[in-house]
C-alpha positions in Angstrom: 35.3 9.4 -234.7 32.0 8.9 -236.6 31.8 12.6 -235.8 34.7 14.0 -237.4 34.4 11.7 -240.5 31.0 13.0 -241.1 31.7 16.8 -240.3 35.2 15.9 -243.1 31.9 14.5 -245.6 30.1 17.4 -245.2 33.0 20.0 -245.9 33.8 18.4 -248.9 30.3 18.9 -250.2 29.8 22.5 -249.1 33.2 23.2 -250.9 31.9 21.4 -254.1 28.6 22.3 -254.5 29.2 26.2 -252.6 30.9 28.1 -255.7 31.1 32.1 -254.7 29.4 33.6 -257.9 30.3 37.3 -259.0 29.5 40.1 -261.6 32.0 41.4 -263.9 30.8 44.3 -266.7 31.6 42.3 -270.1 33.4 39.4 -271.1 36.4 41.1 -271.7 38.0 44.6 -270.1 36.8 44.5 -266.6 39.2 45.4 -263.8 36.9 44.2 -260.9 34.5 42.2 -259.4 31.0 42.8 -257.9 29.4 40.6 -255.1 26.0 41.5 -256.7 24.5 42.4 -259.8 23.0 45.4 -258.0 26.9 47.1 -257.2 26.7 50.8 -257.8 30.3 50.0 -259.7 28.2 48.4 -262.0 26.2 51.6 -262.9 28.4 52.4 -265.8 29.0 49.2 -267.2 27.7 49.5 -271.1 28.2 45.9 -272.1 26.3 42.7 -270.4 27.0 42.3 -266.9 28.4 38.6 -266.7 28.3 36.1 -263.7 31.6 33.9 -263.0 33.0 32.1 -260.2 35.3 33.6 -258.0 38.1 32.0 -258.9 37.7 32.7 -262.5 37.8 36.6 -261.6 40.7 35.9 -259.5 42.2 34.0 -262.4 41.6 36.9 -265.0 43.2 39.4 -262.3 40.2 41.0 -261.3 39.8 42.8 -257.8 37.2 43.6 -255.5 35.2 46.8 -256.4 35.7 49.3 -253.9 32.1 49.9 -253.1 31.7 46.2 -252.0 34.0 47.0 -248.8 
């Protein structure tokens, strides 16, 4: 029992404190998201390269750039 209640604590943290952070090419315009700032989609990005959460690239509609796969 103590087992499951700690392993329930510690899944609550990880999921708090664990955000998924992503690149998207400008506040405003992008069509996808990059797992790092490094993502050859990113080449041709001309305004600031901005990190957001996952969920917030979700949120604006944003989809994975094809040369994360």
């Amino acid at each position: 029992m103590k087992t499951i209640a700690i392993l329930y604590c510690i899944s609550l943290l990880s999921s708090t404190f664990m955000t998924t952070q992503v690149y998207i090419c400008g506040p405003k315009g992008a069509k996808k998201y990059h797992l790092t700032a490094s993502c050859r989609g990113l080449s041709s990005c001309k305004d600031a390269t901005v990190k957001v959460s996952l969920s917030q690239a979700e949120n604006f509609g944003l989809s994975l750039c094809g040369w994360e796969d």
